[in-house]
C-alpha positions in Angstrom: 12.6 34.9 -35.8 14.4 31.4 -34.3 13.7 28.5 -36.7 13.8 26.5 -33.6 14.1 27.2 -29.6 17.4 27.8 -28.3 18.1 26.7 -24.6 20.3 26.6 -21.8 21.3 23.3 -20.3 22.0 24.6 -16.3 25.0 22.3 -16.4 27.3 25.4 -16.7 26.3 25.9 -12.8 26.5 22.5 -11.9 28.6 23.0 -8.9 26.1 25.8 -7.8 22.3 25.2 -6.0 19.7 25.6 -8.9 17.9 27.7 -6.7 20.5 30.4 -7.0 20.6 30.9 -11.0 17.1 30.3 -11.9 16.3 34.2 -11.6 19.3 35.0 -13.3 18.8 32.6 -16.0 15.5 34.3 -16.9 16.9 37.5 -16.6 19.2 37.0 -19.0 16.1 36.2 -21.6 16.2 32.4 -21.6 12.7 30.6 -21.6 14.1 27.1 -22.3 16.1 25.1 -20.1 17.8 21.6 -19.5 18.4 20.8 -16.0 20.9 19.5 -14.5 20.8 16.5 -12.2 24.6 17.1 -10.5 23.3 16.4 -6.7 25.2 19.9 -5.9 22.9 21.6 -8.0 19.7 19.8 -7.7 19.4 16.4 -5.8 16.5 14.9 -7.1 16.2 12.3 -4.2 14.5 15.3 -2.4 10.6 15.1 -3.4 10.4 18.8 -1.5 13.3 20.2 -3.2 12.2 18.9 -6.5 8.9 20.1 -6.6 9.9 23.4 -5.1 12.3 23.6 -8.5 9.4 23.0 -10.5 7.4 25.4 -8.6 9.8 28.0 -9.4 10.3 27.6 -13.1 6.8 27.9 -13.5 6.4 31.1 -11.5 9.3 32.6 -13.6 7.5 31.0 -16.8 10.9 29.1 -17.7 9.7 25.7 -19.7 11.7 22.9 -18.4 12.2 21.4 -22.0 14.5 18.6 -20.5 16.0 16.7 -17.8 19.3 15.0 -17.9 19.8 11.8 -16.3 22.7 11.1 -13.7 25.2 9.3 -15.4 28.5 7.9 -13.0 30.5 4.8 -12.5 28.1 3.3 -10.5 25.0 3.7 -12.2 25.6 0.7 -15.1 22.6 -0.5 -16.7 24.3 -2.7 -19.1 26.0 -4.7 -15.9 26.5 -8.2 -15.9 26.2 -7.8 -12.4 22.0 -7.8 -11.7 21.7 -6.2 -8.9 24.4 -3.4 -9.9 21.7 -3.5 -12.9 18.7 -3.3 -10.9 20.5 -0.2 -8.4 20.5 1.5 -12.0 17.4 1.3 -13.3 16.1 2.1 -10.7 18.0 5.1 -9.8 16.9 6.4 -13.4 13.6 6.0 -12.6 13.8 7.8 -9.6 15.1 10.7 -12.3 12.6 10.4 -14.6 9.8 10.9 -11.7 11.6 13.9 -10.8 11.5 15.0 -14.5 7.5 14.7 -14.2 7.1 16.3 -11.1 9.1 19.4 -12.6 7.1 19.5 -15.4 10.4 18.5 -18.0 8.9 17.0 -21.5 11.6 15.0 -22.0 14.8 12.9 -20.2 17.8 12.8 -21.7 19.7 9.5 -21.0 23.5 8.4 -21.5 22.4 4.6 -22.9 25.5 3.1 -22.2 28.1 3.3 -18.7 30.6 5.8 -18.3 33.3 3.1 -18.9 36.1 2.5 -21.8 36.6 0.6 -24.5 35.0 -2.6 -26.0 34.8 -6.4 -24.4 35.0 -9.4 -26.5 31.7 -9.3 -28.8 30.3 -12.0 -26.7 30.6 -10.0 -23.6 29.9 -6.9 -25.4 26.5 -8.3 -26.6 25.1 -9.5 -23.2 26.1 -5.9 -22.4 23.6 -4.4 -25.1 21.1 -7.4 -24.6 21.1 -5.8 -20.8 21.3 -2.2 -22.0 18.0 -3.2 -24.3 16.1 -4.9 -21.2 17.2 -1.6 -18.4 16.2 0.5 -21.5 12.4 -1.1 -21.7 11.7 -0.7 -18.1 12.7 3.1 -18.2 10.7 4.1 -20.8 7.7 1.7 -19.5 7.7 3.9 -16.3 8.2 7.4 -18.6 5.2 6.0 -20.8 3.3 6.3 -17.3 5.0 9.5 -16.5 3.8 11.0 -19.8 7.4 11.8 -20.2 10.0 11.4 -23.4 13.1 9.4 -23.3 16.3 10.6 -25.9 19.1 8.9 -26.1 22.0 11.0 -26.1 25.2 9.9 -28.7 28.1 9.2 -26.0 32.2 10.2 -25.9 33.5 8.0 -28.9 35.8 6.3 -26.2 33.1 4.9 -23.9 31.3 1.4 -24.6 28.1 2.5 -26.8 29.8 5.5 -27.9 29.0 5.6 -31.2 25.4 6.3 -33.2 25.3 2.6 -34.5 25.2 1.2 -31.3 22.3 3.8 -30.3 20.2 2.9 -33.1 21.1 -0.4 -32.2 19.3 0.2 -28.7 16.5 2.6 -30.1 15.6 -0.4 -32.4 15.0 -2.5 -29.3 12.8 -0.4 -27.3 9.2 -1.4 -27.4 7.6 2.2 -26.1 6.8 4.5 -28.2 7.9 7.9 -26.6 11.5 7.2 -27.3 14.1 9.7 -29.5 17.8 10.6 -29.8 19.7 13.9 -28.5 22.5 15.1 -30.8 25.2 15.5 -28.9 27.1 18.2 -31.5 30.6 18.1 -29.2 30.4 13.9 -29.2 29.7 13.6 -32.6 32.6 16.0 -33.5 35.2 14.0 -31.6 33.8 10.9 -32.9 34.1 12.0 -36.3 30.6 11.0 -37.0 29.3 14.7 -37.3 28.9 14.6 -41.2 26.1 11.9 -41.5 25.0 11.9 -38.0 22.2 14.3 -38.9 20.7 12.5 -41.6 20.9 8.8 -39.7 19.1 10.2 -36.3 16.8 12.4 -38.7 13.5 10.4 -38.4 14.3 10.6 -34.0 16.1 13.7 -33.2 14.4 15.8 -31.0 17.1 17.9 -29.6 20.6 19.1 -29.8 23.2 19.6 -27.0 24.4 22.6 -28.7 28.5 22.7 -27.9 32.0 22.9 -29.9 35.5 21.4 -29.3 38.8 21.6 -30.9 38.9 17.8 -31.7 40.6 16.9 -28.9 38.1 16.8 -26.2 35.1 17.7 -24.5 35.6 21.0 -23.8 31.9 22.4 -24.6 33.0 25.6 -26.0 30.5 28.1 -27.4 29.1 26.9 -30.7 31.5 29.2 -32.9 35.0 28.7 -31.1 36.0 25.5 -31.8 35.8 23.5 -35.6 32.5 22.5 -35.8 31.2 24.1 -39.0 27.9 25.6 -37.6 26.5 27.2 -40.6 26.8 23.8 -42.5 25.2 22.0 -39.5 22.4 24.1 -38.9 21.8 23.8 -42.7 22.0 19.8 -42.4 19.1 20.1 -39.5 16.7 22.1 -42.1 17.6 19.5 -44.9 16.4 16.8 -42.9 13.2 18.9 -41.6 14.2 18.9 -37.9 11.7 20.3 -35.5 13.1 20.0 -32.0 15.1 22.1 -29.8 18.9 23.5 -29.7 19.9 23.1 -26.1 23.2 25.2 -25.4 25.6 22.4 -22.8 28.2 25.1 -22.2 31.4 24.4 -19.8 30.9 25.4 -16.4 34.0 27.2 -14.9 34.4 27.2 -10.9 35.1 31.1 -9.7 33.6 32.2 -12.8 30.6 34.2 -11.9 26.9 33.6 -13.1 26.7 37.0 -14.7 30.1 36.0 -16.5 28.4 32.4 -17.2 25.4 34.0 -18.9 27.4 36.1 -20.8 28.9 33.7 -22.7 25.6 31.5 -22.6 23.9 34.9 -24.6 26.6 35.3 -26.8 26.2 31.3 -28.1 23.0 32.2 -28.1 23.2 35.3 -30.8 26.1 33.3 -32.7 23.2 31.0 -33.1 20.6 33.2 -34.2 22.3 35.6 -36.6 23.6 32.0 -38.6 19.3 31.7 -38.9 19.0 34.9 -40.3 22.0 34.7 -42.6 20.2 31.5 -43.9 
């Protein structure tokens, strides 16, 4: 028997309608999922499209566990620029109403911009200041949603990209539906992996399940790259965690979604037979 729910995040068909793998995903003996908000594979502007997604899940009984927010250049809501700011809030809200309508529990949510390296500290704190104020009115507007907001640990490289500055953040939201997401492949290449665990303990709710080499973001199959997965999973039962393991696999253009779920099954039985070897 799982400890805990394994997933599959439908990033790996990101460039792909999710429309055409939601059969195959269930097929292939998945119940949980993340979706994916790439507009190629789901553009949740589209109020018919969305609820037609969510219509589909549920006839095919697939639990929508998450929903993960856009996250690009342009979407910055730790701008000094206000109405850049403003564009991004609201564009995650726009998200996290597609969440509800699909019937997701939670929304997973890069807290900082997809942008490198760090400012002078007195730009780099009106940039958290504005992070903390963009972060309040998201998970105001999830409170109403009945929907959960994680923040997800970010590429070591990127402003915000490392667990401080999330707890940082988490610290300053006033709702109380907020958490983290364990990004296993960030923390590994941020060389925070070891304590990570233990410091997000009391507000991890999920895992983006995924493996590199230590040189970048390649979301390999938990099991082929150097993340000690036995040890980890071990860590998450020390420190009594109760969420989900969401598999965030690479998604390869020609390969084909058979091939995809392949691998996606065999992360998933790497996973599994670590449980029972517990």
């Amino acid at each position: 028997m799982n400890q805990w729910p394994i997933g599959l995040s439908t990033g790996c068909f990101y460039h792909r309608s999710i429309f055409e793998v939601l059969d195959d995903i269930h097929a292939s003996g998945f119940r949980q999922i993340e979706i994916c908000s790439f507009p190629k594979h789901l553009d949740y502007h589209q109020k018919d499209q969305v609820r037609e997604a969510g219509e589909r899940m549920r006839a095919l009984e697939l639990h929508p566990f998450s929903f993960h927010a856009p996250f690009a250049d342009h979407i910055d809501i730790t701008s000094l620029h206000e109405p850049t700011r403003r564009g991004a809030v609201n564009e995650l809200i726009v998200a996290c109403e597609a969440a509800a309508v699909m019937g997701a529990r939670n929304i997973v949510l890069h807290p900082g911009p997809e942008r490198e390296g760090r400012p002078p500290e007195e730009e780099f704190l009106q940039h958290m200041n504005h992070a903390a104020e963009s972060l309040n009115l998201v998970a105001r507007r999830c409170t109403d949603l009945g929907v959960n907001l994680l923040l997800e640990n970010m590429l070591p490289h990127l402003l915000f990209g490392h667990t401080s500055d999330m707890l940082y953040l988490l610290g300053q939201i006033r709702e109380c539906n907020v958490g983290t997401c364990l990004d296993t492949g960030h923390a590994n290449l941020a060389g925070e992996l070891g304590s990570v665990v233990h410091k997000l303990s009391g507000h991890l709710k999920m895992l983006h399940a995924n493996d590199n080499l230590g040189n970048s973001d390649a979301h390999l199959n938990p099991g082929e790259g150097r993340i000690d997965w036995p040890w980890l999973l071990g860590e998450l039962k020390r420190n009594q965690f109760k969420g989900s393991l969401i598999l965030e696999l690479a998604g390869y253009h020609g390969e084909s979604i058979h091939d995809t779920l392949v691998r996606a099954r065999r992360a998933f039985d790497y996973l599994v037979a670590i449980n029972k070897n517990d």
